[in-house]
N, C-alpha and C positions, 0 to 999 in steps of 0.2 A: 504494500500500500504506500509505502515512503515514493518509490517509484510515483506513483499517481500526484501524492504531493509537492514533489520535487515541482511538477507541472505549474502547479497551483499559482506562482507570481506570473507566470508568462501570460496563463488564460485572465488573471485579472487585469493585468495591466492592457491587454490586447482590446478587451470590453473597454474598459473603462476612458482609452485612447479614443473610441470611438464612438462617447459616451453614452454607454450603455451600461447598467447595473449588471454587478457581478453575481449574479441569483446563482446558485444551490445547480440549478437546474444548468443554463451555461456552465458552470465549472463545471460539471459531469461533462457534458457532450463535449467539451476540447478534451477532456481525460482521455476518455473514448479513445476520439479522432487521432490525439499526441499519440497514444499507445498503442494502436490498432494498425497494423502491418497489412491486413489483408483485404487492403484499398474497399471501405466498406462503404453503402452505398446512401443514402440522406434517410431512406427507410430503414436500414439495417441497425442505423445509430438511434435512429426514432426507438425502433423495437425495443432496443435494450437498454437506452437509456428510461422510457418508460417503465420499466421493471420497478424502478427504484424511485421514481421521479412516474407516477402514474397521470400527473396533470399537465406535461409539457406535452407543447405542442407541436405539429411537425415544422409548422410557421418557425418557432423557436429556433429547430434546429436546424435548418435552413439560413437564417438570420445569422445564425452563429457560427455555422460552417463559413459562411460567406465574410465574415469582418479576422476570423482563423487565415482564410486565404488572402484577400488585401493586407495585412501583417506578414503575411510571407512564413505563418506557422505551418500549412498545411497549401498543398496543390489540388488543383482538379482536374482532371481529365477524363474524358467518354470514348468507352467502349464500344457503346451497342448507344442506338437513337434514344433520346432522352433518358438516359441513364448514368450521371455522373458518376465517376469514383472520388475518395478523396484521399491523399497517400502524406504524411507526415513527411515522407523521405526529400527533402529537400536540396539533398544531391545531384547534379547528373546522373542520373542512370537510366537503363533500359525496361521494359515490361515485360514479362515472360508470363504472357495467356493463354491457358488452359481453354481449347474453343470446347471440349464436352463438361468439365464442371465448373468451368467461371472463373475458376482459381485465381491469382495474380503473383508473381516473383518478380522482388528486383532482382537488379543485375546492375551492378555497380563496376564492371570492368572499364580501366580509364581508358582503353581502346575505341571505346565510344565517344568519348567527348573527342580523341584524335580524330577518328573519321568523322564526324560534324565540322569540325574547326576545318580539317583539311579538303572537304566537300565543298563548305563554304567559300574559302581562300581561291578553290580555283574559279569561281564565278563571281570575288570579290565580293560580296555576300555579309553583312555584322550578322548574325545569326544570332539572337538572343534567349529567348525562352521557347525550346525544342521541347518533343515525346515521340519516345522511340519503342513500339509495340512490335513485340516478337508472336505470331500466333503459330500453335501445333498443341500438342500433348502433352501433359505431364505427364511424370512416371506413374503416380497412384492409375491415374486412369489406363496408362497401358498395361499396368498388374491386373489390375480388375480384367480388361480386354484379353488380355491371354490367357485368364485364369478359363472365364464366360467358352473360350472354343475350345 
């Protein structure tokens, strides 16, 4: 839990920058969001931050995702037609998706930011906020697949 609250100055100061009250219910949903690696989706954090917080709203979290990414705590990016993800990793790095269970991996190889820089360079190109989606299989699902024939 110290993990969770470590969080706690970042989500308040990010609200309250943007003058918004630090409710109960906001510091849950950056908890979430800060903690949550497997790029989850505005309904996913609804779901469970609901658990605990049964009166927040999806407006809420929504609202909250949104002033998270203008602070540059959290990215967005879409997979599939209005379906945002939203990934703490604020890094360079790549997406590695799972097109039969959704799944999402980064991939933090600096070889990527070379190939962007050196793509860019040759077409004179400032290249600034890039997303680099790898799609195929993960392994769980090619175990299940081989197991199934």
């Amino acid at each position: 839990m110290s993990n969770l609250q470590d969080s706690d100055p970042l989500i308040i100061k990010a609200l309250r920058g943007k003058g918004y009250k630090a409710t109960p219910q906001r510091i849950a949903i950056g908890q979430f969001v800060l903690h949550n690696h497997a790029h989850p989706t505005a309904q996913r954090i609804y779901s469970e931050v609901k658990k605990v917080y049964p009166t927040v709203s999806l407006a809420t979290i929504y609202k909250t995702v949104q002033i998270l990414k203008e602070v540059g705590l959290i990215q967005e990016f879409n997979l599939e037609k209005d379906q945002a993800r939203f990934d703490p990793n604020m890094e360079p790095h790549a997406h590695l998706v799972c097109l039969q269970c959704k799944s999402i991996n980064d991939c933090t190889d600096p070889m990527i930011s070379e190939i962007v820089d050196r793509m860019s360079n040759e077409v004179d190109f400032s290249a600034g906020e890039w997303n680099f989606n790898i799609f195929g299989i993960c392994s769980n699902c090619r175990r299940k697949k081989s197991i199934c024939d």
